[in-house]
N, C-alpha and C positions, 0 to 999 in steps of 0.2 A: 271200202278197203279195210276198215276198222275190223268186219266179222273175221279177216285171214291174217291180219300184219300181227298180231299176237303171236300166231302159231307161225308164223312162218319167222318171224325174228327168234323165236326157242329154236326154230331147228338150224337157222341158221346159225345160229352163237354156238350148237352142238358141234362144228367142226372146227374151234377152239379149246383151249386148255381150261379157259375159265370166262364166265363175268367182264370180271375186271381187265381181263386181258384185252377183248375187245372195247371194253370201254376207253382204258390207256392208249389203245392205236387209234382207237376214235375220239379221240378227247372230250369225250363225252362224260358230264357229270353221272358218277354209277349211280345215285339215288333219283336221278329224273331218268336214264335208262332202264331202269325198275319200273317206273312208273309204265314205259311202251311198253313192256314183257307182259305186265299185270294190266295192262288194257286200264291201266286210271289217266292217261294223257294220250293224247297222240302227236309224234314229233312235227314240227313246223317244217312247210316246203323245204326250207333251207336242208333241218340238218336229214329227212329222211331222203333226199339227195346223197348227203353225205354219205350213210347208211348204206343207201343202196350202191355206192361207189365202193365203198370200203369189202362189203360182199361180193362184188364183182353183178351186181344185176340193176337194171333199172326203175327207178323209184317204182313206177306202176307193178311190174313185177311182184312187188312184197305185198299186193293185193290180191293175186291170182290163186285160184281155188290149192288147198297145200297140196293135194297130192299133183299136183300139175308145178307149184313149184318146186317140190322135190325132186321131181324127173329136171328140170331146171338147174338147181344150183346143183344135184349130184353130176350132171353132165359138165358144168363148168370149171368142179370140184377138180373132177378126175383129169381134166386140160392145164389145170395151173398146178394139180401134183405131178402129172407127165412131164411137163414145164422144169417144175424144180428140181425130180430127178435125172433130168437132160441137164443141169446146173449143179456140181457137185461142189464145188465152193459157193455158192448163194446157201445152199443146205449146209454145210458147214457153219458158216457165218449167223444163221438163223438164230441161235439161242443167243447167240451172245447181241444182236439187234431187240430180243424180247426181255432181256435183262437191263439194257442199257438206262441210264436215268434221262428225263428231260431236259436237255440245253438250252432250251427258249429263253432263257435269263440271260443267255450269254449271247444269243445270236446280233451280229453286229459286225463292226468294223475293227482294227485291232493295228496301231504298232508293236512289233516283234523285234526286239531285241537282242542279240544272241554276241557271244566271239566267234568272230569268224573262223570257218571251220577250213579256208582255205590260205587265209591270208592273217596267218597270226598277230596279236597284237592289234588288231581292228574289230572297231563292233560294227554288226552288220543288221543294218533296219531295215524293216521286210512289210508291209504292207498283208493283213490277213483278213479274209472275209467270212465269217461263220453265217451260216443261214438253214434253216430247215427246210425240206423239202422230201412232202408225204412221209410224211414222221421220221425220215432220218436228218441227219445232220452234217453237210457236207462244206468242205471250207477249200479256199484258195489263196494258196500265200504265193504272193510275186516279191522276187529279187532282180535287182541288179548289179554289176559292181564294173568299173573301169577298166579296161584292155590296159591302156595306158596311164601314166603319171600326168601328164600334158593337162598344162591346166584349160586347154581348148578343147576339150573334148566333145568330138563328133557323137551320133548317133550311131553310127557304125564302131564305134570305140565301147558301145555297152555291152556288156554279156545278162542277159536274160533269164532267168528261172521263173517256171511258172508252175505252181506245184497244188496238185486236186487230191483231196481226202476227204477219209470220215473221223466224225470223234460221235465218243463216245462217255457216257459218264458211270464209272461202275463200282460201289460203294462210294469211299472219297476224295475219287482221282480224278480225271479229265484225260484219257485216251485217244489222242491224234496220229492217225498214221495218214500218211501219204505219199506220192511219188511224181518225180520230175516230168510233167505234162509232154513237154517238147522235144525233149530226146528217148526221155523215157529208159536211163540209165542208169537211174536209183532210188531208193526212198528213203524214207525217213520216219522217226516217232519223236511225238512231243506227250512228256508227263506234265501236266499242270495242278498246281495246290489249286482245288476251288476257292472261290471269296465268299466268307461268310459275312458278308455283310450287307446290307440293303444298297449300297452302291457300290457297282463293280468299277474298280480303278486299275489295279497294274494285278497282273496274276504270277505268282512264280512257279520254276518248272526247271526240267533239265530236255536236253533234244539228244538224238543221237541220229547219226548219220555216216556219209564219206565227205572226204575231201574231194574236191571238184579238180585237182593234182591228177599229175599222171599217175600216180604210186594208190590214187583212192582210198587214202586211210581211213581208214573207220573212226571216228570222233564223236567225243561229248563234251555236251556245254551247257553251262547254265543259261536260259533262257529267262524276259521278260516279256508279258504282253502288257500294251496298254491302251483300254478301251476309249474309243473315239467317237463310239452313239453309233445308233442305229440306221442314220445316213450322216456321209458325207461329202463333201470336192473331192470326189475320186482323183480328180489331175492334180490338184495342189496336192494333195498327200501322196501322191506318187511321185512327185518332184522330190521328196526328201527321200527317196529309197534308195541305200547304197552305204559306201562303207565309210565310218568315222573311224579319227583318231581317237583313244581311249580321252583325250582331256581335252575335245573340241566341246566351242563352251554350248552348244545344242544338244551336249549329251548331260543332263544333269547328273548332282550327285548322288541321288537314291537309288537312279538306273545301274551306277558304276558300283556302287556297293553289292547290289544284286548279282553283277557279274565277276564280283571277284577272283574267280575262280576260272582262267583260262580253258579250255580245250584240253581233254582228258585221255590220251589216244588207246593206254593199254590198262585201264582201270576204272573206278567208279567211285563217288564221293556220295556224301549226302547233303540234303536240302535243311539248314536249321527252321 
C-alpha cells in the first residue's frame, strides 16, 4: 500500500481548502500528517481507518493503483456534492461548521440556570448534555416545571421540554441554538462567556427565546451553566429539574447574583 497511499492521500486532501482543514476534522496532529504525505511514516491501522472514513473510502482503498482510485473517490466525490446540493441549508450552514472552534473542553454534563421565561419571578434549572459527535457538537437540555401548586404532585402534573441543538464556538463566544424536540413549536439561543481557566465551573451567558404562554412573548434572560463532569446519575440530577423560588436555600448566592437581571421582553442588556 505504501507505493500509492502517498499519492492517493495528495489527491485526496486536493478536494479540500487546505492542510489543515483536513487535519482539524480529522484531529489529526498536522506535523505527523505530513509525515503520511511525504511517505516518512505510515498511519497505524487505527487512524488510516479513520482516514479512509473521513474520505468516504475504505482503508484498503487508499492502496489501490491512483488512477483506479481517482475514478473512485471522484465518483464518490460527485454523490456526496449531488447530496449537498439536494441540501440547501446543510450548504449554507457549511462555512460556518469549518470555522467553528473545538468544544471538547466543554463537552459534559451541565446545570442551567435561567429566569423563567414563563413564570416570572422563578429560576428554572434545566439539566444540559453537550457531547461531540463526528466533529460537530450537539447538546440536549431537558426541562420541566409543575401544572399545578399541589404539593403532591403527580407525574401527569409535569410539563416536559426536551430541547436538541448545535453549539458552536466562534471567536470568543459559545453559540447554542436549538429547538423544542416534542412539539417542535420553537427555539431558542444561548450566548455563553467561554472560561478561561483550566477548570470549567459556572459559565455566564444570556438566552433568548418565547414564553411557553399563550401570548409567546419573546424573552431574554441572563443565564448560568454549571458543569457536573463528564458523567453523571442521570436520575438523581434530573430529580432536581424544575422551577425554584428566587431565595430557596438550593439556589445559592453567586447563582442569584448572576441572574440579577429578570426576563428582558422588548429590549437588551449587557453581560459585565
Amino acid at each position: 500500500m505504501s507505493d500509492h497511499l502517498v499519492e492517493n492521500l495528495k489527491l485526496a486532501c486536493s478536494h479540500y481548502r487546505s492542510i489543515s482543514e483536513v487535519c482539524r476534522q480529522l484531529q489529526i496532529n498536522r506535523g505527523q500528517f505530513n509525515k503520511y504525505l511525504n511517505g516518512q511514516s505510515r498511519p497505524t491501522p487505527y487512524n488510516l481507518k479513520r482516514i479512509g472514513d473521513f474520505f468516504g473510502v475504505e482503508d484498503y482503498e487508499l492502496g489501490l493503483p491512483p488512477e483506479q482510485f481517482a475514478r473512485l473517490i471522484g465518483a464518490r466525490g460527485a454523490v456526496r456534492a449531488a447530496a449537498q446540493r439536494q441540501d440547501p441549508l446543510m450548504e449554507m450552514l457549511r462555512p460556518l461548521r469549518e470555522q467553528a472552534g473545538n468544544l471538547s473542553r466543554y463537552c459534559g454534563y451541565y446545570f442551567e440556570y435561567s429566569n423563567c421565561m414563563s413564570v416570572p419571578g422563578s429560576i428554572l434549572l434545566s439539566l444540559v448534555h453537550l457531547w461531540e459527535e463526528d466533529g460537530n457538537f450537539l447538546f440536549e437540555r431537558q426541562e420541566r416545571q409543575e401544572r399545578s401548586s399541589s404539593t403532591n404532585v403527580q407525574a401527569e402534573d409535569w410539563v416536559r421540554c426536551r430541547y436538541l441543538g448545535a453549539a458552536f464556538q466562534l471567536q470568543d463566544r459559545l453559540f447554542l441554538i436549538d429547538y423544542e424536540s416534542l412539539t417542535v413549536n420553537e427555539m431558542s439561543q444561548t450566548i455563553l462567556i467561554p472560561s478561561f481557566k483550566s477548570r470549567i465551573t459556572r459559565l455566564n451567558g444570556l438566552k433568548t427565546g418565547v414564553s411557553s404562554g399563550d401570548r409567546r412573548t419573546p424573552a431574554c434572560t441572563r443565564v448560568v451553566w454549571e458543569y457536573l463532569g463528564p458523567e453523571i446519575n442521570r436520575i438523581s440530577a434530573y430529580r432536581q429539574v424544575k422551577l425554584y423560588r428566587p431565595d430557596d436555600p438550593r439556589i445559592d448566592d453567586d447563582v442569584r447574583e448572576r441572574l440579577d437581571v429578570g426576563p428582558i421582553y422588548n429590549g437588551l442588556f449587557e453581560i459585565e
